[in-house]
Structure formats: structure tokens, C-alpha cells
RODO-2510 file (C-alpha; in nm, 4 decimals, decimal comma):
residues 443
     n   res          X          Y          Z
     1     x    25,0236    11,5174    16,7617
     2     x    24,8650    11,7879    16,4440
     3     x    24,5038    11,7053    16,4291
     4     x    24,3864    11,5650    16,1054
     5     x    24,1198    11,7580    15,9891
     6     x    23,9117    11,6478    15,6992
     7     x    23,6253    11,8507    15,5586
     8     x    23,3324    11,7102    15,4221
     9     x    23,0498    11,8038    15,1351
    10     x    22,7249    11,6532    15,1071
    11     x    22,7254    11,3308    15,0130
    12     x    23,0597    11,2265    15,0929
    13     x    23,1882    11,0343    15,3672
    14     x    23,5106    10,9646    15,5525
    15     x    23,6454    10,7411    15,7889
    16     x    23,7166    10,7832    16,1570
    17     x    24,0724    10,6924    16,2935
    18     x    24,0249    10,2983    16,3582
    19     x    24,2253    10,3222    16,6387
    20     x    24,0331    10,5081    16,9127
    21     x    23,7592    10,3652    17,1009
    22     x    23,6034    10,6556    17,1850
    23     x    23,4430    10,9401    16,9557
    24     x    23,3099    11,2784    17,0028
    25     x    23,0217    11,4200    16,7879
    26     x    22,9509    11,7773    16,7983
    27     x    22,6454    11,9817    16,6751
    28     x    22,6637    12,3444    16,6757
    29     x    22,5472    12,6316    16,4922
    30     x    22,5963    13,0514    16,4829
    31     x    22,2953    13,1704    16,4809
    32     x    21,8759    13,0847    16,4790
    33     x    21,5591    13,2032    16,4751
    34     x    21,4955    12,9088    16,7509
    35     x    21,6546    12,6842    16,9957
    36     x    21,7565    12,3614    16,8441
    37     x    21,6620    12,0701    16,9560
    38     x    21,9384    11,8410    16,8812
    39     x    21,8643    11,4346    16,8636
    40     x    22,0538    11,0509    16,7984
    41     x    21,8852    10,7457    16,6096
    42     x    22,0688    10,4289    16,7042
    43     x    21,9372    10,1963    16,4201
    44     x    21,9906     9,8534    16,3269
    45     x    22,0343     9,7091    15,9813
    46     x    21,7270     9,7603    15,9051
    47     x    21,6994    10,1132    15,9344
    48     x    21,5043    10,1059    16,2278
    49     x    21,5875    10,2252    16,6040
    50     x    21,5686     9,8579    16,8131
    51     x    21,2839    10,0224    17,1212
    52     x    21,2888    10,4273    17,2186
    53     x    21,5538    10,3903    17,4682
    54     x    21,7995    10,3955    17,1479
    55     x    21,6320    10,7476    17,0847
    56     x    21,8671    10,9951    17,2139
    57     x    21,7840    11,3881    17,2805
    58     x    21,8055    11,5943    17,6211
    59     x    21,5264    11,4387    17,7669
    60     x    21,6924    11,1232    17,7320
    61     x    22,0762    11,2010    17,7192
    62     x    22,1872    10,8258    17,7224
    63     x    22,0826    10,4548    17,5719
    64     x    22,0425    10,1741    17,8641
    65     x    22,4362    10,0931    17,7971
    66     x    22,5723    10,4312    17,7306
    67     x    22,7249    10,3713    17,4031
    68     x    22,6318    10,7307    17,3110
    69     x    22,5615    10,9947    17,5569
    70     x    22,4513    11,3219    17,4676
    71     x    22,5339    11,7159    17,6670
    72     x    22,3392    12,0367    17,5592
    73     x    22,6133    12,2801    17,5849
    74     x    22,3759    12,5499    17,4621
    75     x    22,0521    12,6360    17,3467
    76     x    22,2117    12,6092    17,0231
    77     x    22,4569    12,3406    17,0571
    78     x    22,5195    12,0168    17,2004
    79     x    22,7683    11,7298    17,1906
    80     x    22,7881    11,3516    17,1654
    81     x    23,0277    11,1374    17,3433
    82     x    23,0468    10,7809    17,1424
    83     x    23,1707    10,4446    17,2786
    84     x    23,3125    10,2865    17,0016
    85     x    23,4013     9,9868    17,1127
    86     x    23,0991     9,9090    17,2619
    87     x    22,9381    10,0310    16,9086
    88     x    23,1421     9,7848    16,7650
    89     x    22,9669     9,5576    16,9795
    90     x    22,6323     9,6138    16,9483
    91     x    22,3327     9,5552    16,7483
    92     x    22,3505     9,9452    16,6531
    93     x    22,4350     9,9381    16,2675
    94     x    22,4188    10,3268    16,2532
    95     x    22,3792    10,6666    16,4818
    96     x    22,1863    10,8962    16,2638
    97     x    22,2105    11,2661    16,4191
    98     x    21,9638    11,5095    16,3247
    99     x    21,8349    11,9005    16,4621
   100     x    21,5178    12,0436    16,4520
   101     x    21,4052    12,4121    16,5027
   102     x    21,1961    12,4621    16,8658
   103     x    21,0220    12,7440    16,7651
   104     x    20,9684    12,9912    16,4236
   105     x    21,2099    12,9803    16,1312
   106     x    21,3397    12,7012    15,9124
   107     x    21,6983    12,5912    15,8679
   108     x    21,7267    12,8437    15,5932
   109     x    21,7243    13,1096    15,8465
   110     x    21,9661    12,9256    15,9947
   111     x    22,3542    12,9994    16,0478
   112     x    22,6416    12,8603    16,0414
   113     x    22,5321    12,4801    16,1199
   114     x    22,8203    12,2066    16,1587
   115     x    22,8830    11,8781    16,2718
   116     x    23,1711    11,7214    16,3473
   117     x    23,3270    11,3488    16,4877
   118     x    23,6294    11,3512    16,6157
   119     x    23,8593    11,0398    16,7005
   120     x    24,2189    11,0355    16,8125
   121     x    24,4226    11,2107    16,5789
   122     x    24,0999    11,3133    16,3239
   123     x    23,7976    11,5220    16,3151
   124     x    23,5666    11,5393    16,0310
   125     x    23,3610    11,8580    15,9565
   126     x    23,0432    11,9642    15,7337
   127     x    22,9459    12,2171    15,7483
   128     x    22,6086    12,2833    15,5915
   129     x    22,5816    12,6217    15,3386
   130     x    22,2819    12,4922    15,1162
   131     x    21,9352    12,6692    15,1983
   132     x    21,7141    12,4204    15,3585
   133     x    21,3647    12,5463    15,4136
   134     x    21,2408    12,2435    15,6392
   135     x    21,2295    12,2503    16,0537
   136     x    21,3912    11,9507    16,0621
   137     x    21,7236    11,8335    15,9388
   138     x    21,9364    11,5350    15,9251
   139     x    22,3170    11,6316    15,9177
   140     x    22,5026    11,3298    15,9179
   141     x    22,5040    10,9262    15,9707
   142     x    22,8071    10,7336    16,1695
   143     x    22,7451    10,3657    16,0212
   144     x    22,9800    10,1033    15,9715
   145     x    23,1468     9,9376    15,6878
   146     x    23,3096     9,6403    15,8009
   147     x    23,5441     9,6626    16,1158
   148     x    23,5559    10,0380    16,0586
   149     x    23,2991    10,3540    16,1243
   150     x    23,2354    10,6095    15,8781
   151     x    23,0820    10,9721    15,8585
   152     x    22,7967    11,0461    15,5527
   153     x    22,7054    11,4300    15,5355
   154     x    22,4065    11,4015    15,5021
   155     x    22,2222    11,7518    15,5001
   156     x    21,8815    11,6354    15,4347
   157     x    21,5827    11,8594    15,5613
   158     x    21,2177    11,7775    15,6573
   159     x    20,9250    11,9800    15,6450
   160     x    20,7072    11,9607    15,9779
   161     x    20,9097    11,9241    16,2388
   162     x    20,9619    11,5868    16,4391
   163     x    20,6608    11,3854    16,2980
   164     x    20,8585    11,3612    15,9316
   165     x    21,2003    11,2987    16,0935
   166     x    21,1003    11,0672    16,4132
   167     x    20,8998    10,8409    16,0728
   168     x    21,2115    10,8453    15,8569
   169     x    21,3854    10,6302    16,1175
   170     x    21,0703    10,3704    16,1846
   171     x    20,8665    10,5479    16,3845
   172     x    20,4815    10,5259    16,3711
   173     x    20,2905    10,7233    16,6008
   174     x    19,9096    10,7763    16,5601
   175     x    19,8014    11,1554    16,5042
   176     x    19,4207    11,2904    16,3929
   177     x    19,5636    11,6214    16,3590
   178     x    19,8308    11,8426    16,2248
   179     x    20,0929    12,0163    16,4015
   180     x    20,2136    12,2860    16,3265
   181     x    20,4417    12,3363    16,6539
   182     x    20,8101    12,1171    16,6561
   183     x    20,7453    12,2117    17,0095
   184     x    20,4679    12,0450    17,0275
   185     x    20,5634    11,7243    16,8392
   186     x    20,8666    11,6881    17,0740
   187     x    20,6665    11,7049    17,3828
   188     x    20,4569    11,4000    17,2254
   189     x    20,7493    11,1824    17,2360
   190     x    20,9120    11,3454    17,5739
   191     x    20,6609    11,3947    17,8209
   192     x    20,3332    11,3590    18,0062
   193     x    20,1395    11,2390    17,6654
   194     x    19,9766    10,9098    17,5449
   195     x    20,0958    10,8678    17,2045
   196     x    20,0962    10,5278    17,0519
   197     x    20,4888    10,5240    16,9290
   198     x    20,5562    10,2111    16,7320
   199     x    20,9324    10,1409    16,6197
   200     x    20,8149     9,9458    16,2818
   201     x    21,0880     9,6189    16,2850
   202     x    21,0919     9,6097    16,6627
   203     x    20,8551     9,5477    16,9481
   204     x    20,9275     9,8198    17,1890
   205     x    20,6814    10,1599    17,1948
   206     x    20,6473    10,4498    17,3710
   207     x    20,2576    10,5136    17,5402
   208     x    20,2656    10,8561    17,6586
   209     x    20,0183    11,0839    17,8187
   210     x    19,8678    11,3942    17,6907
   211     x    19,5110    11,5859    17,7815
   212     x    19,5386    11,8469    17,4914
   213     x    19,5192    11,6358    17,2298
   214     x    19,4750    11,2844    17,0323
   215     x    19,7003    10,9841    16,9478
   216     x    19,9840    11,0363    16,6844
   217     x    19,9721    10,8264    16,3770
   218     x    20,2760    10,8450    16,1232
   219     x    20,4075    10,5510    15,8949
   220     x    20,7054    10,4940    15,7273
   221     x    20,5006    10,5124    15,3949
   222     x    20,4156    10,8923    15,4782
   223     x    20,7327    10,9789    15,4676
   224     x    20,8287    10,8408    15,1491
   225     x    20,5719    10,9740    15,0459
   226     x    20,6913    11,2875    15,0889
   227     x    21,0133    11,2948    14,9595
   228     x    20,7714    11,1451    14,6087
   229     x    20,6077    11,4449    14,6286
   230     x    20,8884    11,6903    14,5633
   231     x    21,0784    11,5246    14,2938
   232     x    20,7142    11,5311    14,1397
   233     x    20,7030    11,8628    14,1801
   234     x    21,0721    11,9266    14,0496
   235     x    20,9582    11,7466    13,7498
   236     x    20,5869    11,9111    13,7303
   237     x    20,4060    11,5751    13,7597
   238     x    20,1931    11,6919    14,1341
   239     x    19,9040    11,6814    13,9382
   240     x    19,9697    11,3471    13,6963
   241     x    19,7910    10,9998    13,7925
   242     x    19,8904    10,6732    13,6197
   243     x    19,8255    10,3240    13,7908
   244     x    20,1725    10,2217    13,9338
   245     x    20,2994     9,8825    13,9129
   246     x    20,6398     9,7124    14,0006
   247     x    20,8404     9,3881    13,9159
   248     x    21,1066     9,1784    14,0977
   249     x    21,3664     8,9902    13,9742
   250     x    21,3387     8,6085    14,1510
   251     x    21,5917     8,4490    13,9542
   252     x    21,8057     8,2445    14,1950
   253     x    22,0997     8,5601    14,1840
   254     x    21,8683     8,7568    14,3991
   255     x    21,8415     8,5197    14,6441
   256     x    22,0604     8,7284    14,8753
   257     x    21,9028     9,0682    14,8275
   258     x    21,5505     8,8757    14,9456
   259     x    21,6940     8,7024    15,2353
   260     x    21,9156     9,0433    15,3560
   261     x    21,5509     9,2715    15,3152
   262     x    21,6903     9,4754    14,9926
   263     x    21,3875     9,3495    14,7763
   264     x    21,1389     9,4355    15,0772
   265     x    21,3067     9,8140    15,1386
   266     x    21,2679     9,8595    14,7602
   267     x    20,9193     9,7484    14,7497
   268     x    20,8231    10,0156    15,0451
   269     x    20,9961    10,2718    14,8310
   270     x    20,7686    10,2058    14,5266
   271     x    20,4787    10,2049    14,7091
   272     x    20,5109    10,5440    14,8022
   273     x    20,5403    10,6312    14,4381
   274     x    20,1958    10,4427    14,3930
   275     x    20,0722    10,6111    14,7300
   276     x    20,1263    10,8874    14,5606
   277     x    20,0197    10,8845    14,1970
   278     x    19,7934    10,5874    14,1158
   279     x    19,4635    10,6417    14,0843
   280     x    19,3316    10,4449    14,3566
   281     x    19,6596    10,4570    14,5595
   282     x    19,7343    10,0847    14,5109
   283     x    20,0337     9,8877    14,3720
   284     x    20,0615     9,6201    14,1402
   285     x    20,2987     9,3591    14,1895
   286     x    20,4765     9,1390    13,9713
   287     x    20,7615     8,8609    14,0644
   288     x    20,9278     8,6814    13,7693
   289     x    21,2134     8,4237    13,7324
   290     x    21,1626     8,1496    13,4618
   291     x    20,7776     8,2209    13,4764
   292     x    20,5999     8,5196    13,6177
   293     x    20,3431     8,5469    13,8743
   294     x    20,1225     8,8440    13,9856
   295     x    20,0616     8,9477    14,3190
   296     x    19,7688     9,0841    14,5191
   297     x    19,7741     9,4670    14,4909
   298     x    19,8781     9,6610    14,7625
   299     x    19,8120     9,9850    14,9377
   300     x    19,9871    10,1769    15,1976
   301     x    19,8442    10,0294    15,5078
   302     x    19,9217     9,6860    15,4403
   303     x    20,2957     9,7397    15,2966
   304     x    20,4686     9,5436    15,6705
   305     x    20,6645     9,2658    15,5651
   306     x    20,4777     9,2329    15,2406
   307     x    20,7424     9,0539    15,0642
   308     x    20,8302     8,7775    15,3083
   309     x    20,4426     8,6947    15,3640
   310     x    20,3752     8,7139    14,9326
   311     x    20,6998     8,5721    14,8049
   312     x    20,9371     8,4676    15,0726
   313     x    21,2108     8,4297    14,8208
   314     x    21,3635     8,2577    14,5541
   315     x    21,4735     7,8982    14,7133
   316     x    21,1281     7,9467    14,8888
   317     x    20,8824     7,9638    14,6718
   318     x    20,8422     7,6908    14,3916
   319     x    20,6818     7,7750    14,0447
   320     x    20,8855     8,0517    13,8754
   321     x    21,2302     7,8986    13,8400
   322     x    21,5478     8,0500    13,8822
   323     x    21,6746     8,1717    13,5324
   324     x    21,5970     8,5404    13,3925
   325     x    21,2930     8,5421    13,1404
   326     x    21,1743     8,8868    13,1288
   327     x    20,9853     8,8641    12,8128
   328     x    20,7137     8,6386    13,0007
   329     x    20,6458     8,9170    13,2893
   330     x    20,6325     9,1694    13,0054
   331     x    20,3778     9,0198    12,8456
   332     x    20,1819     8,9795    13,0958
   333     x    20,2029     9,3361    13,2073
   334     x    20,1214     9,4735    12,8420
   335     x    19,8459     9,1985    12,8454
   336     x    19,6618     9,3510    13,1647
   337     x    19,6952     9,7020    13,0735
   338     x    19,6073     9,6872    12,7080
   339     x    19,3305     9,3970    12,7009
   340     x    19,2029     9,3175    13,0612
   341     x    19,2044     9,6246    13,2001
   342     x    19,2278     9,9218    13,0046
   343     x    19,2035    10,2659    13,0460
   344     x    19,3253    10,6485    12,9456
   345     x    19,5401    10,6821    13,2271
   346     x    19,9198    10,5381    13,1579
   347     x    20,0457    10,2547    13,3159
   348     x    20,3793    10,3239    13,5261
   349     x    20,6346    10,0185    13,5251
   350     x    20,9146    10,0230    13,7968
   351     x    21,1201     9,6519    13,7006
   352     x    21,4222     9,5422    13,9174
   353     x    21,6623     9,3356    13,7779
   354     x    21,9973     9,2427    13,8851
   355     x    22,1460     9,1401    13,5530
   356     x    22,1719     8,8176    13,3129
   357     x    21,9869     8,9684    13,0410
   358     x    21,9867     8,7851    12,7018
   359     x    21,6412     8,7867    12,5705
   360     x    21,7455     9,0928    12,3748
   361     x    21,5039     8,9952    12,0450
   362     x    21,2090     8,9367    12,2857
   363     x    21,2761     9,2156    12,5119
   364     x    21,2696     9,4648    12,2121
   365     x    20,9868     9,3021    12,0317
   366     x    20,7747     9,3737    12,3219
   367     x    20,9282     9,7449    12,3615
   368     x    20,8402     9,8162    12,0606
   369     x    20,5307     9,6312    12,0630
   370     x    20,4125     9,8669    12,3531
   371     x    20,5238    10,1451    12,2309
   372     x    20,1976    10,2452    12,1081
   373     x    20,0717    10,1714    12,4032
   374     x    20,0077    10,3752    12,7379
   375     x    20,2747    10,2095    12,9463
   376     x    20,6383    10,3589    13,0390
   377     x    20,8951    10,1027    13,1758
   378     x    21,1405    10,2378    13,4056
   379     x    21,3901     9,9877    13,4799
   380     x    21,6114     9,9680    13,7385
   381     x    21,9628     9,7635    13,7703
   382     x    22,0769     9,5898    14,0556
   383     x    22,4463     9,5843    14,0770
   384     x    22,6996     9,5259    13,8222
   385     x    22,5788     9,2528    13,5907
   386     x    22,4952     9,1803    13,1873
   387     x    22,1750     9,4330    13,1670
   388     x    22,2150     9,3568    12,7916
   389     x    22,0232     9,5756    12,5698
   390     x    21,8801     9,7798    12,8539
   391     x    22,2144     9,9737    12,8035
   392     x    22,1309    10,0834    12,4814
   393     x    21,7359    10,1600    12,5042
   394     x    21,8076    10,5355    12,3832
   395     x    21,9016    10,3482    12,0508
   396     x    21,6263    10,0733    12,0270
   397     x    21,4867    10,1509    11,6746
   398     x    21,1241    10,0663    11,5879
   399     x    20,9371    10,2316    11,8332
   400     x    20,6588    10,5203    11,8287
   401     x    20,7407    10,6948    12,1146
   402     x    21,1094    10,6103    12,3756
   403     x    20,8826    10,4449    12,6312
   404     x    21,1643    10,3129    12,8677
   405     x    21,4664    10,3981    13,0643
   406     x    21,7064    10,2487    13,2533
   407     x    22,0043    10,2922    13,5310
   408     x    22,1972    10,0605    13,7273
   409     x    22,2739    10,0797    14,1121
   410     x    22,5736     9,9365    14,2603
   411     x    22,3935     9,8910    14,5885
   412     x    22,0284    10,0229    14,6316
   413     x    22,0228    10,0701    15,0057
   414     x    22,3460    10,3448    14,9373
   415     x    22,1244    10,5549    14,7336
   416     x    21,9140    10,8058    14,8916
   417     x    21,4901    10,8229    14,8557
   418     x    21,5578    11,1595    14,6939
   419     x    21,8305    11,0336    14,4660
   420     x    21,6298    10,7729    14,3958
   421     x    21,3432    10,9454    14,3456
   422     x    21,4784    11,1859    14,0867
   423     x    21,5982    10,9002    13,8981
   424     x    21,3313    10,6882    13,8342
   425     x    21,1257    11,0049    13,7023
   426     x    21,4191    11,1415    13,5208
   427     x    21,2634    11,0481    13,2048
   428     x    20,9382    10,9897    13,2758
   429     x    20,7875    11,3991    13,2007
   430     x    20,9788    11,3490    12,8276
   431     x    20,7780    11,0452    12,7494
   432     x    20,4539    11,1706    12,8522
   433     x    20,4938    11,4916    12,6695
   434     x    20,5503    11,2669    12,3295
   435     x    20,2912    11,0440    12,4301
   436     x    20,0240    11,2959    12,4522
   437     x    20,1334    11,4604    12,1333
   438     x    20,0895    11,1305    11,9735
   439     x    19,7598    11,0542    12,1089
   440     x    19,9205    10,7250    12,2628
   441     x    19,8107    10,8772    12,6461
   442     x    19,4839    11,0831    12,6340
   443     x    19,3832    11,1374    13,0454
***
């Protein structure tokens, strides 16, 4: 039987042959600077690895069923053996396999790193040629979609080691102090150390012993946080401040997205924009359907399940409706930055919508009206659906200064933070420029 071989670029994905029920995963690479140490996060749906025995690495070569067992075959290479059936079966949504340097170096001194999955009669390959200059890298994701399993190159580095990459798949650990040693960070979460590990969506942690040093702290905001920080840098905004603010869609459409976590996953994501760049680090929050409603303001330590306890959901929460009135909400917003609370530095508007958009004389009344105004709105589509005269914002007529943008997203959990990231201030620098010219934003 020839072996089907299928090569993969980052960001693509292919699909394993549906008929084994058994798959092999193999990390390898040429050549390093340092041994790799070479790791498997069994999430759920949510993102999130279910306790640490679903963390996989040599210290712990196998979860408590042995759906994925893992062999270091070298010092720079090891190898995955996958049960798919009993994936199938499981709570485990995705296997999310990652490397990260024990020693000197980053991954751009790095050689000739691949993964592969094989299955049956196929193997998929990426092999990774981009320069990453982070200690940490995730190279690829096996996650379903629907009956069948699926390989995403991923190629995504991580500066610091373990504590940015052990956070990106929900875990918190407690730390008062930098490391600067991957080394070091593994040993936290493998040995003789008393770290308080907390998988954020689950109940299970690690406590671990250690005499040379405190408690590890990290947060799934942190690491947003991060990735915020270099798409701010691409776009030389590091040093910018505005006071960050974000509106939901609660129009009975979006009843699904609330009641699946979408809405909540988005929110998290926004305030790590607002973590970053506000001025006091705090997020406002707006939820509109019919009528509008504000929300208490929000920083990053109390972002946990912030959506179900403020606004559990459409059909939960009585008051706003369920039709799309978006020229009430945007009122409201221009009202608290221009009259109750204003101030020099501009106001930054992130507004999800999933669609049904026919307010178009309102909606540009208000653009316009705002245009002289500090405020940008950045809005953001949910899914195919009427977006109405979003679409055409580059050709809104009337206004001092284009103080909006918009794109659309098929399905915002498929789109990566950086992606994501990049978007939303894809326009963002251009406005500011004009507004300072102008004199509309003086900080």
C-alpha cells in the first residue's frame, strides 16, 4: 500500500485517514542549541486541559487511560502513539503538541523541526522554516471536526519558556519572580516543587514542592496579553493608551454563541487588549439587543466566567429584547465618552455583531456624528449575516476623520489571538495619525 503523504504550511490543515484507530505523532528536529523538551495538551472544548494528568511530557509519558502515550527517542526527538478510538470517545476535544528549548538558544537557532501524524495509509508533515525567536513553540493541533480528526500547523512560538505556553492552554500557576531558565519552569510543573497549578475551567491542580523558590502565578489574561503586545508593536502603538471598551450583540441570534462560551472567549480576548492599553487597565462593557445596558468595568483579575455571572444570555436575561438596535448602544457610548466622562485620551470601541443590520440612517448619523470626536469603532462580524452598511464604511461620506472599521469572521474561535489581533488594529494607527493632525485626539 504507497503511503499518502501530504505536506502541510502554516495554517493549513488536513485530515487523517478516518479509517484507522490508531495514530502516530512524531516530533523531531536536526539540529539545537538545546535538548527539547517535547509536550501534549489534551483539552476540552473549552480550550482547557480537564486536570494535569491530561498534560503529557516525559515525566508523565501517558494520561490515566492511555489515549496518547508519549516515547523520547532522543534528546531531540520524541514520538506520540494516539488511540483514536478512544479519542473519539473522550471528553478530549483537541491534543495540542508543542516543544520547548531546555537550555540556551531559541527556535531560530533551531534546525530542521517537523511534525508529523500518521494514520493507515497517510502521514501529514510540516515542517517549520520560518524564524521563530521564542523558547517555546506550538507546532501543531489534532482536534476534531465532526466524526473525523484533523491536523492545524500551527508554528506558533512563545517567548519565556513553559510559563507562556503551560498559560496558553489554561494553566495558572502563581510566580513572584521571573524565570529566565525553561529548565527551571519545567521542573516547577515536574518535580519536587509546591507550585499552585490551576487548570482555569476545571477543578484539578497540581501542588508541588520546591525550597529554591516561591509559588508560580500565570493567568490566561497574561498570555493574551502578550500576543497584544506584539501586534502593538508591529503597528507602533507600545507606547499608545486609550480607555478600551467592548459591546455584545444580545439579540436573540446570538443566543447560541452565549450558551456554547463564544461570547465569553471573546470577551477574555478584549480584555487583554484593555489589560494592555487602557489607562487604568480596565474594560468597559456594553450588551445591547432592543435596548442597551452597561456593565460593571472589568479588569484582569476578575475576567472568570464574567459573562455568565453579568449577562447569562439572551433568553436569560429580561430587559434588552431580542431584535438588533445598534443606534441605542451607540449613543450611549458617544454619550459617556463625550459628556460624562471626558478626556484627551481616545476611546477604543471593539462591537460584536452577528448580523441583521438595518439601522443604516441611524448608524451613519451617529458615525458621522462622532467623527469629531475621540472615539474609533472597530467592529467585528460574527458569521455570515446582513452587516448592512458596515460593508461599505470606507465610503460613508460626511465624516471628519474614517473613525471605524470593520471585518467579518466566519467562526471566531477558528481565528488565531495573533490573527485576531492584527486585525482589529489593522486600521486603528491610520485613524489616530488623522486624528491627531486634526486636533480631534490631543494625549
Amino acid at each position: 500500500m504507497n503511503l499518502n503523504i501530504i505536506k502541510l504550511v502554516t495554517g493549513s490543515n488536513a485530515k487523517l485517514d478516518e479509517a484507522s484507530p490508531l495514530a502516530t505523532v512524531k516530533i523531531s528536529c536536526s539540529s539545537s542549541p538545546a535538548e527539547l523538551d517535547i509536550s501534549c495538551f489534551m483539552v476540552g472544548e473549552n480550550g482547557k486541559v480537564m486536570s494535569d494528568d491530561y498534560f503529557i511530557f516525559y515525566n508523565q509519558p501517558a494520561d490515566p487511560k492511555r489515549i496518547v502515550e508519549f516515547n523520547a527517542i532522543d534528546k531531540y526527538s520524541g514520538e506520540f502513539a494516539i488511540n483514536l478510538h478512544a479519542l473519539r470517545q473522550s471528553a478530549v476535544d483537541k491534543c495540542v503538541f508543542a516543544a520547548t528549548l531546555d537550555g540556551p538558544g531559541t527556535f531560530a537557532d533551531v534546525r530542521g523541526c517537523r511534525i508529523s501524524a500518521a494514520a493507515a495509509n497517510t502521514e501529514l508533515v510540516y515542517e517549520i522554516n520560518e524564524s521563530n525567536a521564542e523558547t517555546s513553540l506550538v507546532l501543531a493541533e489534532l482536534y476534531r471536526h465532526g466524526e473525523v480528526f484533523k491536523l492545524r500547523a500551527v508554528g506558533r512560538g512563545f517567548h519565556g519558556g513553559l510559563k507562556p505556553l503551560a498559560e496558553a492552554h489554561g494553566v495558572e500557576v502563581e510566580d513572584e519572580e521571573a524565570e529566565n531558565s525553561s529548565k527551571t519552569e519545567t521542573a516547577v510543573m515536574q518535580g519536587h516543587t509546591e507550585a499552585a497549578a490551576t487548570y482555569s475551567g476545571a477543578q484539578g491542580s497540581m501542588a508541588q514542592e520546591t525550597a529554591s523558590r516561591p509559588p508560580l502565578n500565570l493567568t490566561k489574561i497574561d498570555l493574551l496579553k502578550q500576543k497584544v503586545g506584539i501586534s502593538l508593536r508591529k503597528k507602533n502603538l507600545e507606547q499608545e493608551k486609550a480607555r478600551v471598551a467592548v459591546v455584545f450583540d444580545a439579540s436573540g441570534s446570538m443566543s447560541g454563541l452565549y450558551a456554547k462560551g463564544v461570547v465569553q472567549r471573546a470577551f477574555e480576548r478584549i480584555l487583554a487588549v484593555a489589560a494592555s492599553m487602557d489607562d487604568d487597565g480596565r474594560l468597559d462593557v456594553w450588551f445591547f439587543a432592543t435596548k442597551s445596558k452597561r456593565m460593571p468595568s472589568v479588569d484582569e483579575h476578575g475576567y472568570e466566567d464574567y459573562v455568565k455571572r453579568t449577562y447569562p444570555g439572551p433568553k436569560m436575561f429580561g430587559g434588552l429584547g431580542i431584535g438588533n438596535n445598534e443606534p441605542v448602544v451607540m449613543a450611549d457610548i458617544i454619550k459617556k465618552y463625550t459628556k460624562e466622562e471626558p478626556g484627551a485620551l481616545p476611546a477604543y470601541i471593539v462591537f460584536f455583531s452577528d448580523g441583521g443590520i438595518y439601522e443604516t440612517p441611524k448608524i451613519s448619523k451617529l458615525l458621522i456624528q462622532s467623527s469629531k470626536h475621540n472615539i474609533f469603532w472597530q467592529f467585528v462580524g460574527l458569521g455570515n449575516a446582513d452587516y448592512g452598511v458596515l460593508r461599505e464604511l470606507d465610503d460613508l461620506q460626511g465624516r471628519y476623520v474614517d473613525n471605524a472599521d470593520f471585518f467579518a469572521l466566519d467562526d471566531l474561535d477558528e481565528v488565531s489571538d495573533e490573527d485576531l489581533y492584527d486585525r482589529l488594529f489593522n486600521e486603528y494607527p491610520r485613524w489616530l495619525r488623522e486624528a491627531r493632525e486634526k486636533g480631534v485626539v490631543r494625549s
